[in-house]
C-alpha positions in Angstrom: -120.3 -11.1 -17.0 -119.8 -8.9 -19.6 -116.5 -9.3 -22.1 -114.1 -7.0 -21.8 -113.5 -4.8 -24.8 -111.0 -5.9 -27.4 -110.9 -9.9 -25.6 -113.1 -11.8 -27.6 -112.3 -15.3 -28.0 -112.0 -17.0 -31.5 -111.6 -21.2 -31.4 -107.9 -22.0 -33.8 -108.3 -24.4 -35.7 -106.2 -27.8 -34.4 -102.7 -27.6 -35.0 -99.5 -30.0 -35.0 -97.6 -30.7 -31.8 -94.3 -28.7 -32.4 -92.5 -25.4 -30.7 -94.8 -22.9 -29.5 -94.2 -19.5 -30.8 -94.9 -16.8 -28.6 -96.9 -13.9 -30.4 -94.6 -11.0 -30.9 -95.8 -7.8 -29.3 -97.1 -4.5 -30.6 -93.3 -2.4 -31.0 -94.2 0.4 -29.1 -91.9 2.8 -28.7 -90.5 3.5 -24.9 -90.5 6.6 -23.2 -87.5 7.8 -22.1 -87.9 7.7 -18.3 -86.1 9.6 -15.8 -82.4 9.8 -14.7 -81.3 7.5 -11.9 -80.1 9.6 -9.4 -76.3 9.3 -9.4 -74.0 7.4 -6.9 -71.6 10.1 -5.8 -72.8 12.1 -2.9 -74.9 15.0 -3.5 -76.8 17.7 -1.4 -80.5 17.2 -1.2 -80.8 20.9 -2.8 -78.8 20.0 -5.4 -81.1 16.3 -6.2 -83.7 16.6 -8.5 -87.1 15.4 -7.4 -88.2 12.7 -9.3 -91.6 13.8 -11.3 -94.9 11.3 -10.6 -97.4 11.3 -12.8 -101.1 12.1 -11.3 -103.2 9.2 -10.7 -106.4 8.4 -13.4 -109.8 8.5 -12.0 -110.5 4.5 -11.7 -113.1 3.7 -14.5 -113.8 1.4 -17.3 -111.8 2.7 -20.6 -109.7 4.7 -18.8 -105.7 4.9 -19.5 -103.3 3.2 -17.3 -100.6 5.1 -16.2 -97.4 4.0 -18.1 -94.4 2.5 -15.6 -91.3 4.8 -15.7 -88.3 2.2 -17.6 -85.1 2.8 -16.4 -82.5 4.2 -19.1 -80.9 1.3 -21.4 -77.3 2.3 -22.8 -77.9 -0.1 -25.5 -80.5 -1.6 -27.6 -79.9 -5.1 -27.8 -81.4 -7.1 -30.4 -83.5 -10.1 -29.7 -82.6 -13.0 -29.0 -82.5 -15.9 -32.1 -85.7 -17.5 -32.3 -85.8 -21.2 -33.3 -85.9 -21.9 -37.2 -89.7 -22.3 -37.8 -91.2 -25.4 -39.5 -92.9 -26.0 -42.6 -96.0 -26.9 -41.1 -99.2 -24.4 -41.3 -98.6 -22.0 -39.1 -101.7 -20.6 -37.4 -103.6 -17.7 -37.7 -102.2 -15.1 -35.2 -104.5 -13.0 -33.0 -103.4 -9.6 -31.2 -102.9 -9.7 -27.4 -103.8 -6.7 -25.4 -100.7 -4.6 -24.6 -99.3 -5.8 -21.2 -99.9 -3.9 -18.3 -97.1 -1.7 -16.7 -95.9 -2.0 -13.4 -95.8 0.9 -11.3 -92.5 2.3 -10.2 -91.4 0.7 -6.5 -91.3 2.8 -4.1 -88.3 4.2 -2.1 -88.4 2.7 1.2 -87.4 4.3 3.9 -83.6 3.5 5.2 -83.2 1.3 8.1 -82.4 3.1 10.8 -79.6 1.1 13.2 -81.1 -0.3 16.3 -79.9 1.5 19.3 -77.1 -0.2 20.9 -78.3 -1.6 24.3 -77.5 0.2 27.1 -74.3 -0.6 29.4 -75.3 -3.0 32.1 -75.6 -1.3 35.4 -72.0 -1.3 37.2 -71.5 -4.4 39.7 -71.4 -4.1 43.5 -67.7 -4.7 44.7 -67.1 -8.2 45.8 -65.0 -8.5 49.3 -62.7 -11.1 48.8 -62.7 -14.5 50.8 -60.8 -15.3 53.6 -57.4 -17.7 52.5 -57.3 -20.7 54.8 -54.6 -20.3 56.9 -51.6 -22.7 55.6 -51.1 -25.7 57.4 -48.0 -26.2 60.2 -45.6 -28.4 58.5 -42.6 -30.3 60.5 -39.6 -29.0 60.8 -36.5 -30.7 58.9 -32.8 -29.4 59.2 -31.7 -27.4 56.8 -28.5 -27.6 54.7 -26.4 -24.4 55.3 -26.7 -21.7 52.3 -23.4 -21.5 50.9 -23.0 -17.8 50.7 -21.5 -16.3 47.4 -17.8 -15.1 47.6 -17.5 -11.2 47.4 -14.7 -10.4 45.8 -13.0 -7.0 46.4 -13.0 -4.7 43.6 -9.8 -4.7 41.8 -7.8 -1.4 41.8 -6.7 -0.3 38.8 -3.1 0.7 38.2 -2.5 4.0 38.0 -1.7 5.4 34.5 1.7 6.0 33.6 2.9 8.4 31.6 3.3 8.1 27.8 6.6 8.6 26.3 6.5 11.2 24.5 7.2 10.7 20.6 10.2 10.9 19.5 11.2 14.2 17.6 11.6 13.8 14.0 15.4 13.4 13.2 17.1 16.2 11.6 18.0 16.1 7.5 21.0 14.2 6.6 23.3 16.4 4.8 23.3 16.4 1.3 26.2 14.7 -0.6 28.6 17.4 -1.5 30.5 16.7 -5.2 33.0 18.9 -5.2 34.4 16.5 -2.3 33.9 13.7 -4.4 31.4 12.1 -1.2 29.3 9.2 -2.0 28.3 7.0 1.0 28.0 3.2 1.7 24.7 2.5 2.1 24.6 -1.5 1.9 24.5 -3.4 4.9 25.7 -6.5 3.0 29.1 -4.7 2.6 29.4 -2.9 5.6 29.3 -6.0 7.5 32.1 -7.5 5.3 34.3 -4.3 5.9 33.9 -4.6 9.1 34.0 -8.5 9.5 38.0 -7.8 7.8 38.6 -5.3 10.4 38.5 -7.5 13.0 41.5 -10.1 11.8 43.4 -7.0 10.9 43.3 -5.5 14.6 45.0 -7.6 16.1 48.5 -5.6 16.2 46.9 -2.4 16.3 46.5 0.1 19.0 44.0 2.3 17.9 41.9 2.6 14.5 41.9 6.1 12.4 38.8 6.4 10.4 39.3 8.6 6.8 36.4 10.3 5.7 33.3 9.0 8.2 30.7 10.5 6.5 27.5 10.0 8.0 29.1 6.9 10.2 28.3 4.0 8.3 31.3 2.2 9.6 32.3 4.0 12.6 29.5 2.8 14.2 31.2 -0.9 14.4 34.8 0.4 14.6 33.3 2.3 18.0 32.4 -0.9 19.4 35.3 -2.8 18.7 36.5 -1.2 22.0 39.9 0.6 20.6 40.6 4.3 20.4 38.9 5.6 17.9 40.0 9.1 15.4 38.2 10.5 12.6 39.3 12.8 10.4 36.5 14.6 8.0 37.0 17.6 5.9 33.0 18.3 5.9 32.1 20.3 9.3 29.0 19.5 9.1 29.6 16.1 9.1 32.5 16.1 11.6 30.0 17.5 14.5 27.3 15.5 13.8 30.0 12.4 13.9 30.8 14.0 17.5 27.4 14.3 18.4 26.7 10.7 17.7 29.8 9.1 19.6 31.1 11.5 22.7 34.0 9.0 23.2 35.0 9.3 19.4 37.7 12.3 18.3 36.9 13.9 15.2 39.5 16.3 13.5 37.9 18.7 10.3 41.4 18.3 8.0 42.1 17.1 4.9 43.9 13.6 5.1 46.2 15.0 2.0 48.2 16.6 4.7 47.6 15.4 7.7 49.9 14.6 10.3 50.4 11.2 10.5 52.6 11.5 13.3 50.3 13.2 15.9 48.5 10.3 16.4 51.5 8.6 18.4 52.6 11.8 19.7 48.8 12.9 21.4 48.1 10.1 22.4 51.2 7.7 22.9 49.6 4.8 21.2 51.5 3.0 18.2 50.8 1.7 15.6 47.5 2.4 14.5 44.8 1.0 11.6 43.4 3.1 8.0 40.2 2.2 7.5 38.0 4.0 5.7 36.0 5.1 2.4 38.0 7.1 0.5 36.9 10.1 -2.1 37.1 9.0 -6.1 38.8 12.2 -6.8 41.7 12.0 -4.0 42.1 8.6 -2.9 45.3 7.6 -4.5 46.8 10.8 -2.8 45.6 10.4 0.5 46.6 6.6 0.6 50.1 7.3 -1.0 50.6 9.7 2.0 49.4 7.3 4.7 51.8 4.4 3.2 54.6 6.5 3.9 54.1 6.3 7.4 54.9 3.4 8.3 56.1 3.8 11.8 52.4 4.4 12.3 50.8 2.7 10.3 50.5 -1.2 10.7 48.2 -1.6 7.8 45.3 -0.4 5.8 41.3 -1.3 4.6 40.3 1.0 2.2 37.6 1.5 -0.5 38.7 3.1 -3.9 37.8 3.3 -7.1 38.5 0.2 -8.7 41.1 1.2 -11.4 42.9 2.8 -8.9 42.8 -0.3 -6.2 44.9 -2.0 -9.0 47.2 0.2 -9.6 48.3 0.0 -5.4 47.4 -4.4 -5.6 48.4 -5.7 -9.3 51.4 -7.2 -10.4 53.5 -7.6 -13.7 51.5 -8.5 -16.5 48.6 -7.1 -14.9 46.5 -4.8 -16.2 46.9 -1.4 -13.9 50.3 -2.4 -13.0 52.3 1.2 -12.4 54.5 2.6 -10.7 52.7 2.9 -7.5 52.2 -1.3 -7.4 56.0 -0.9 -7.6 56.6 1.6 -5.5 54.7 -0.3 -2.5 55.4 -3.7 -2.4 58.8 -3.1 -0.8 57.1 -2.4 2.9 53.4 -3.3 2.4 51.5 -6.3 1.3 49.1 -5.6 -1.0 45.8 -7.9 -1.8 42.3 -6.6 -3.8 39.9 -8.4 -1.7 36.4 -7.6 -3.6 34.4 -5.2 -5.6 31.5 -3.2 -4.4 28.9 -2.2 -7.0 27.5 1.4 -8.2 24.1 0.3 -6.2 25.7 0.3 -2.6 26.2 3.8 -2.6 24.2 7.1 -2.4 24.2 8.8 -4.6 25.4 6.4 -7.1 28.7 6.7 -8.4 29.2 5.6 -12.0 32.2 3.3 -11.4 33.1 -0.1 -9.7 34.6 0.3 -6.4 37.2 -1.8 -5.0 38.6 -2.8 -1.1 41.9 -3.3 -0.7 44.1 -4.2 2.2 47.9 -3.2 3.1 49.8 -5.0 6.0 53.1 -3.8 6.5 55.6 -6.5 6.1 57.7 -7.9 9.0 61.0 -7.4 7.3 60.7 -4.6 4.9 62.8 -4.9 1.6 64.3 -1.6 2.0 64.6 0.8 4.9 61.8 3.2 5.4 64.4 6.2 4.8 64.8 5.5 1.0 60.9 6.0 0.3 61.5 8.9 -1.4 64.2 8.2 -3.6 62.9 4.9 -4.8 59.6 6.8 -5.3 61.7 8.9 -8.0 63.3 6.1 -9.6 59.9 3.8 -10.3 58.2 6.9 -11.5 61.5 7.7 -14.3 61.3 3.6 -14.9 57.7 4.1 -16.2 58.1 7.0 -17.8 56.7 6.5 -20.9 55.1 2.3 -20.9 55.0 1.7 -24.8 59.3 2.0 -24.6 62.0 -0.2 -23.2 63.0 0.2 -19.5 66.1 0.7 -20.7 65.6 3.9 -22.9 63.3 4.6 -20.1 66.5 4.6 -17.4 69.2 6.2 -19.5 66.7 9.7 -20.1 68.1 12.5 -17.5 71.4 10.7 -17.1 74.8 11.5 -18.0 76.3 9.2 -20.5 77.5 5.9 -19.7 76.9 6.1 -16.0 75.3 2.8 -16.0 74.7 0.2 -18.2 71.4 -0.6 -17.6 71.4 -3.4 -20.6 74.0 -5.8 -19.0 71.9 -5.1 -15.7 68.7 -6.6 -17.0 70.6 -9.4 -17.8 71.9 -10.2 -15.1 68.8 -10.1 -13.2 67.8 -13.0 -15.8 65.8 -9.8 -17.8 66.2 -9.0 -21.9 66.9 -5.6 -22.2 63.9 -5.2 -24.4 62.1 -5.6 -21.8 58.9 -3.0 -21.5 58.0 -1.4 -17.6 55.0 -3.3 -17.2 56.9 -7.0 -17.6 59.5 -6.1 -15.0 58.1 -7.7 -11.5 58.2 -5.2 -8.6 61.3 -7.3 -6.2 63.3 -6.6 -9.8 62.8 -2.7 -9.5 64.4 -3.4 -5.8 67.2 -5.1 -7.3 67.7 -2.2 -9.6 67.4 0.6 -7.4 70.2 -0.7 -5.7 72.4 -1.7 -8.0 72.0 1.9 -9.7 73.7 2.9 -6.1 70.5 4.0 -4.9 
């Protein structure tokens, strides 16, 4: 056979055993081949057909068609070689270039077997005959105990809901002109009342001074005696009314009220004062009421503190006057507590007091001479800072009486000021003056 051109054999001389080195090929440079047709889904009109390049008549010499390489993003380098050896190396000889391979071609796609067709529809089966169950013996039976049916309950009927109770109409306002400030504090209602009770004993009937919104009258109401108010606030007197049918209620002012007309309407005597009198008119009203004594078996009032001691104190006291004085002949007099500013509404801004007045069983003097011992205590402390002896001798005519031997008889120095004189003295006084 003939050689084939540019193959002829040359014998290499003998060489060391060591790493083969593969002869480097010819750097040709590669044809830039085609673009891969992309990934994403395209229309076949829009695909470009890929170009192939005509086949070469076969024949000796002739040029191989060169194999389409896909596109490289990179050139890489080659790879290290191994460090080469000292020894001779040997004398290269060219290779002819390496054949390329043709491009693969595109086989066809798969098409997907075609599923197998649904097996014909099966005859209906008729179903077999059961076996008859077999007789079994027959056992007695325990009775079935039958479940208790209970009637259905009947519902009540619906009563009617109380309606709600109307909202209660505005307690008057406190008026000041008529000096009204209200208990409020059940603490010392309850005493009030608590006192009334030992006090009731000789009374017929209980007259209530200024109820006010009926603090107290509710519990002088149920204390089961006649009951009388007298309140100079209309307002308040028919709401009073209102409250307790059974309860009279006069609109007057106690100042000058009628003492007696409590006997004469209704025929009962004596009666009790209780009550909560005004700041700015207590000490009149109760000096009014004291004078009635034929009606009046005693008294539980509220004042203003300074003015409870002027009615309860005694000599050397402080408040001691002439209305202490003027008393303790037919009444006797004891401060029982104080009530603070808090237990009121609105709030007062003084101490109030609660006194009580029982009249005594053997008065000192006869209830006719009120008046005119009323005018002799009142010219006795006159003026407090001078004697009761300068204070006695003013208005009358000289040497009437000489009130200087008088004190000392009584066992009293004739320098002796008002306020040290006891009140049983000013008794012994007024009637030796010829009173």
């Amino acid at each position: 056979m003939g050689q084939k051109r540019g193959t002829q054999k040359t014998k290499s001389p003998a060489r060391k055993k060591g790493p083969v080195r593969k002869a480097k090929a010819p750097a040709t440079k590669p044809k830039r081949a085609p673009d891969k047709p992309s990934k994403l889904k395209t229309s076949k009109a829009m695909a470009p057909k890929a170009k192939t390049p005509k086949a070469a008549a076969p024949g000796r010499g002739a040029a191989r068609p060169k194999a389409l390489k896909p596109p490289t993003k990179k050139a890489t380098s080659p790879k290290a070689l191994p460090k080469k050896s000292k020894a001779a190396k040997p004398a290269k000889t060219p290779k002819p270039p390496a054949r390329r391979a043709a491009p693969p071609k595109a086989q066809p796609k798969k098409s997907k077997a075609a599923k197998p067709a649904k097996a014909a529809a099966r005859e209906p089966q008729t179903p077999k005959p059961k076996p008859a169950p077999r007789p079994q013996p027959k056992t007695a039976r325990a009775p079935v105990k039958q479940a208790k049916v209970t009637p259905p309950q009947m519902m009540p009927p619906k009563t009617p809901q109380p309606e709600p109770p109307k909202p209660k109409a505005p307690e008057p306002l406190p008026k000041k002109a008529l000096g009204q400030n209200f208990l409020v504090a059940e603490p010392y209602i309850q005493r009030i009342l608590d006192t009334t009770r030992f006090m009731t004993g000789a009374a017929q009937g209980i007259v209530e001074v200024g109820p006010g919104r009926g603090a107290l009258t509710a519990g002088l109401v149920a204390s089961g005696k006649p009951y009388w108010g007298i309140e100079l606030d209309d307002h308040l007197a028919a709401a009073i009314s209102s409250r307790f049918p059974n309860a009279r209620v006069t609109v007057a002012d106690a100042r000058t009220f009628d003492w007696c007309s409590l006997s004469r309407v209704t025929g009962l005597v004596p009666w009790l004062l209780v009550g909560n009198l005004p700041y700015n008119v207590g000490t009149e009203i109760l000096h009014a009421a004291l004078y009635r004594r034929e009606v009046l078996c005693g008294a539980l009032v509220m004042l203003q503190l300074e003015v409870a001691q002027k009615f309860c104190s005694g000599a050397h006291v402080e408040g001691y006057g002439p209305y202490a004085a003027w008393a303790d002949p037919w009444w006797e007099r004891r401060l029982l507590f104080q009530v603070p500013p808090g237990a009121f509404r609105p709030q007062p801004q003084v101490t109030s007091a609660v006194c009580a007045f029982s009249a005594r069983s053997v008065p000192r003097l006869p209830s006719a001479r009120m008046e005119a011992y009323w005018a002799f205590v009142q010219r006795a402390f006159r003026q407090r800072r001078k004697t009761l002896v300068s204070n006695l001798t003013v208005g009358e005519p000289k040497g009437k009486t000489d009130w200087g031997s008088t004190l000392e008889r009584l066992g009293l120095l004739p320098t002796a000021r008002p306020d040290e004189v006891p009140p049983e003295r000013y008794v012994d006084l007024f009637v030796r003056s010829g009173g």
